[in-house]
C-alpha positions in Angstrom: -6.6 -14.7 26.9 -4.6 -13.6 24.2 -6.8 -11.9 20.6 -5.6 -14.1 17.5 -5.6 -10.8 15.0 -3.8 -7.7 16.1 -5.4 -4.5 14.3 -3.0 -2.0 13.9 -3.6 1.5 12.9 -0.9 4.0 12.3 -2.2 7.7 12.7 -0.5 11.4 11.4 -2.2 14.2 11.4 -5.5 12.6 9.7 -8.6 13.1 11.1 -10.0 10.3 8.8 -8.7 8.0 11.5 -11.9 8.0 13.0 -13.3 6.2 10.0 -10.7 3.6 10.1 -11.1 2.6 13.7 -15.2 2.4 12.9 -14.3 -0.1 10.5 -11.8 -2.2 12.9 -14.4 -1.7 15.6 -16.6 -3.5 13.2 -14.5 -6.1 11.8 -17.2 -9.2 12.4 -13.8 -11.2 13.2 -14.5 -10.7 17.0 -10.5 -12.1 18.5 -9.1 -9.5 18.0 -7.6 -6.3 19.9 -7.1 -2.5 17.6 -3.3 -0.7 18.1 -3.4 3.1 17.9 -0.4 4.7 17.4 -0.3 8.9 17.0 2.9 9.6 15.1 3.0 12.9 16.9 -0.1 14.8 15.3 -0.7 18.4 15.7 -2.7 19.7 18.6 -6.1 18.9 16.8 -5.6 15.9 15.3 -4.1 14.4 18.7 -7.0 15.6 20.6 -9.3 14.0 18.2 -7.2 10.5 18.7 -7.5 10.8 22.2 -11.1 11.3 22.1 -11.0 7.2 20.4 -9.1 6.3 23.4 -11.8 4.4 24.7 -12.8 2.3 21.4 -9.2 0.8 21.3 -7.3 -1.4 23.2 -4.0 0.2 23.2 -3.1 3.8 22.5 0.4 4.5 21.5 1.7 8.8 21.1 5.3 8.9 20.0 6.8 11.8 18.8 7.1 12.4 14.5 9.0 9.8 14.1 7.6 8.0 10.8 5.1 6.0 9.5 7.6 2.5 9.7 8.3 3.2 13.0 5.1 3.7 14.2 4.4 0.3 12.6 6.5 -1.3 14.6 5.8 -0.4 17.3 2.5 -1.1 17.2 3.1 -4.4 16.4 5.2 -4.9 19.2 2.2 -4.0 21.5 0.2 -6.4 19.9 0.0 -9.7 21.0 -2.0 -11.6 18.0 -0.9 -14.0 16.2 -2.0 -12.5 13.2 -1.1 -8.6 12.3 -3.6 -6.4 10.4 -2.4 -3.3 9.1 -3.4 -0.5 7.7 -3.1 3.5 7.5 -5.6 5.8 8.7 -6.9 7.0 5.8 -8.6 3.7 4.6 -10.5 1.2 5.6 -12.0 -2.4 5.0 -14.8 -3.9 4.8 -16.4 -5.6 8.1 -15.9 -9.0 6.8 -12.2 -9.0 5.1 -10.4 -10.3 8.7 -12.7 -13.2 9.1 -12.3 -14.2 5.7 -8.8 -13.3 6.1 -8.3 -15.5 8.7 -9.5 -18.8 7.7 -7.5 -18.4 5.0 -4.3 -18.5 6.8 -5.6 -20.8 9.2 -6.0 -23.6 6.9 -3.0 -23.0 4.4 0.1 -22.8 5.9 1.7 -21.6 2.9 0.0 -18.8 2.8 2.1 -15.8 4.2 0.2 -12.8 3.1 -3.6 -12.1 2.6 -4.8 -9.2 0.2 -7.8 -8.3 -1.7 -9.0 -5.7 -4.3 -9.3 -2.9 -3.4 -11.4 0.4 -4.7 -10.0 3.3 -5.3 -11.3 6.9 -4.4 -11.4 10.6 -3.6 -13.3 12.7 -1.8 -15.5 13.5 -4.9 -16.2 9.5 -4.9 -14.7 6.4 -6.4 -12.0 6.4 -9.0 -11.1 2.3 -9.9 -11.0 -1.5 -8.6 -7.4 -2.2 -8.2 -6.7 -6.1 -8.3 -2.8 -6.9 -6.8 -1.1 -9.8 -8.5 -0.3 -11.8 -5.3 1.7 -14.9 -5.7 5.3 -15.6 -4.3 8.2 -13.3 -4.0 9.3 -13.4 -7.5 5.8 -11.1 -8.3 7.3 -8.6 -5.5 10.9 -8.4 -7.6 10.1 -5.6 -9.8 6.5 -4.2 -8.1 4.5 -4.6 -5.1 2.1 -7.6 -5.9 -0.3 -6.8 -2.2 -2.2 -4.1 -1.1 0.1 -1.6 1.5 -2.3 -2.9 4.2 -2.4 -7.0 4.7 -2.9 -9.8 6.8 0.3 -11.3 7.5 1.6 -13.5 10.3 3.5 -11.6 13.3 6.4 -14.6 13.6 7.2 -13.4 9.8 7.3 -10.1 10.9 9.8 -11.0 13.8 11.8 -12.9 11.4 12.2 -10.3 8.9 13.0 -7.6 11.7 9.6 -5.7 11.1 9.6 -2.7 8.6 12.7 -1.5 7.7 13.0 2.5 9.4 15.4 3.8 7.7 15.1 6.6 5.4 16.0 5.7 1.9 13.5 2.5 1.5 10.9 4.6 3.2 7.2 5.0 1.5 8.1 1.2 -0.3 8.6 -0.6 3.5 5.6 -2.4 3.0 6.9 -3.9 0.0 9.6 -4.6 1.3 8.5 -6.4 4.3 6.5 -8.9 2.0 9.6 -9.4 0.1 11.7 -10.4 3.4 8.7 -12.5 4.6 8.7 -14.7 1.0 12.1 -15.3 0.3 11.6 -17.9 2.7 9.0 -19.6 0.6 4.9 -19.3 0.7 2.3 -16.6 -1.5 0.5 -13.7 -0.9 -3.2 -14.9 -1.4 -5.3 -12.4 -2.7 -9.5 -12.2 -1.8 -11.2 -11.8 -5.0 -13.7 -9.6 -4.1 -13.4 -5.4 -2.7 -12.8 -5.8 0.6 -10.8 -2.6 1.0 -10.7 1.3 -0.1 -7.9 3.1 -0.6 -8.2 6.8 -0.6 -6.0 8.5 -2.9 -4.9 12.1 -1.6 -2.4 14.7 -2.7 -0.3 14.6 0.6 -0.3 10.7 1.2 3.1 9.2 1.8 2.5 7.6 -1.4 2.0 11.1 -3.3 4.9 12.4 -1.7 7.4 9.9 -2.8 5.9 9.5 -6.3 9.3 11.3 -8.3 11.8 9.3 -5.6 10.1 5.7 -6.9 13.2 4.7 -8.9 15.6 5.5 -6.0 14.1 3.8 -3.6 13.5 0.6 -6.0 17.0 0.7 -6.1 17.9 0.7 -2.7 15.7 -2.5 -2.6 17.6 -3.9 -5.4 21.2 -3.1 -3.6 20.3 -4.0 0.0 18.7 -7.2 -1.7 21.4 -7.5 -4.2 21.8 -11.9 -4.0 18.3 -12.2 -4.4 18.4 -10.3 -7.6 21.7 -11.8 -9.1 20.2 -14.9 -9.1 16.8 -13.4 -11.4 19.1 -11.0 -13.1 17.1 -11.7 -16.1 13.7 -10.9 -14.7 15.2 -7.4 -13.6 16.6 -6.9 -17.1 13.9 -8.1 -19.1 11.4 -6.0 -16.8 13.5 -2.6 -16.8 13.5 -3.2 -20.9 9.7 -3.4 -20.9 9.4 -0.1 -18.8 11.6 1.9 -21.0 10.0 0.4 -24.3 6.6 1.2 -22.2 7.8 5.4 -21.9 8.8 5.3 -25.4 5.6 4.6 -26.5 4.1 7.2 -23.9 6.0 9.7 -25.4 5.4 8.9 -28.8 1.6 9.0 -28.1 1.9 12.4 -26.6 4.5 14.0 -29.1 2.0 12.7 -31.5 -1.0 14.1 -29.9 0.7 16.9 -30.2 2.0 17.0 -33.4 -2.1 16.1 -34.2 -3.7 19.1 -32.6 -1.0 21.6 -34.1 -1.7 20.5 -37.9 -5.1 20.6 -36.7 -4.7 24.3 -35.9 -2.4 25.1 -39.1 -4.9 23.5 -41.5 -7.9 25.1 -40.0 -7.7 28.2 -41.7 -6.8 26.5 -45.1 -9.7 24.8 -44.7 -11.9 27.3 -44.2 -10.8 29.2 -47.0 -11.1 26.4 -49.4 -15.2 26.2 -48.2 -15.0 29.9 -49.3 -13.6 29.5 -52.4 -15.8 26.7 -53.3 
């Protein structure tokens, strides 16, 4: 019999990925089957993913060949009707899939589940990040869900999977949400902390943070109908940003500016209690 929620896990050289397949081992949603894929992790990592062979149902080891890819093909070993996904480094909370999963059960316009999500470190936690949600004209100009979602695996097929190609790489989750609701339907989002996020100095997301703008616009070009028809959203929003960095650097310029007549005056100041 077939599981309804495929888990996938997509694994490079993190040995956090132990953590993440506790928590899909304890997912109280019990249909469901957990995808390991090793995106060709050094010699110690990949021993240490073999070593969980036998608490998932599928083991995947490909060669480096990216995080998209491994995605998908992790997916395509799944044979849910629903696809959980996240990376390696993260992890949920035992109940999200079951709560998930009613959801899109009973609402057909749902596409997309996604919840808030803590934030941390490995000196502890950092924030409570709440995504927007909605439908796909809250993913124009941002991603509106969390990186790893709930999201039906027909969608998925429809929209090709993740795109694998190298300049949307690092935004293919957003993406993918994009491609699934330009069709129609909403990303739902739990309201309650149902996932942590751990924020690192090597994630994929770390890596790409100065190539953001370039890879928005090769979102923009390959979608380029969908955003001629809300030209003005893109305008109005790329205004906002730019106002948004003018006043950034007003506020530091005039930090700045602060702390140096600060240090001019200081001696003045001094004198004058002397004097006096």
């Amino acid at each position: 019999m077939k599981p309804k929620v495929s888990i996938v896990i997509a694994a490079y050289n993190d040995p956090d990925v132990v953590m993440a397949v506790k928590s899909a081992k304890e997912q109280t949603f019990r249909d469901k089957e957990i995808i390991l894929v090793d995106d060709g992790s050094d010699r110690n990592v990949a021993n240490l993913i073999l070593s969980l062979e036998n608490q998932v149902d599928h083991l995947i080891i490909q060669e480096n060949l990216g995080q998209s890819i491994a995605r998908n093909r992790g997916i395509k070993r799944g044979t849910g009707k629903y696809i959980l996904n996240w990376d390696s480094d993260d992890y949920f909370e035992s109940d999200f899939c079951e709560k998930a999963v009613k959801i899109l059960d009973n609402d057909s316009e749902v596409k997309i589940v996604t919840c808030k999500a803590e934030r941390f470190n490995k000196k502890g936690p950092i924030d409570i990040y709440t995504p927007a949600g909605g439908d796909y004209t809250n993913f124009l100009v941002s991603n509106s869900a969390l990186g790893s979602a709930i999201f039906r695996k027909a969608d998925w097929e429809r929209c090709g999977g993740y795109e694998e190609n190298l300049p949307i790489l690092g935004f293919e989750d957003w993406e993918l949400y994009l491609n699934i609701l330009q069709k129609g339907g909403r990303a739902a989002v739990l309201d309650e902390v149902l996932f942590h996020y751990q924020v690192r100095d090597n994630s994929t997301t770390a890596k790409i943070k100065d190539q953001k703008h370039e890879k928005f616009e090769h979102i923009i070009f390959k979608h380029r109908d969908l955003y001629f028809q809300h030209f003005d959203l893109l305008i109005r929003d790329l205004f906002q940003k730019i106002k948004n960095q003018e006043k950034e650097k007003l506020k530091i310029s005039g930090g700045i500016e602060f702390l140096l007549g600060q240090q001019i005056l200081a001696p003045l100041k001094f004198l004058k209690r002397k004097i006096n």
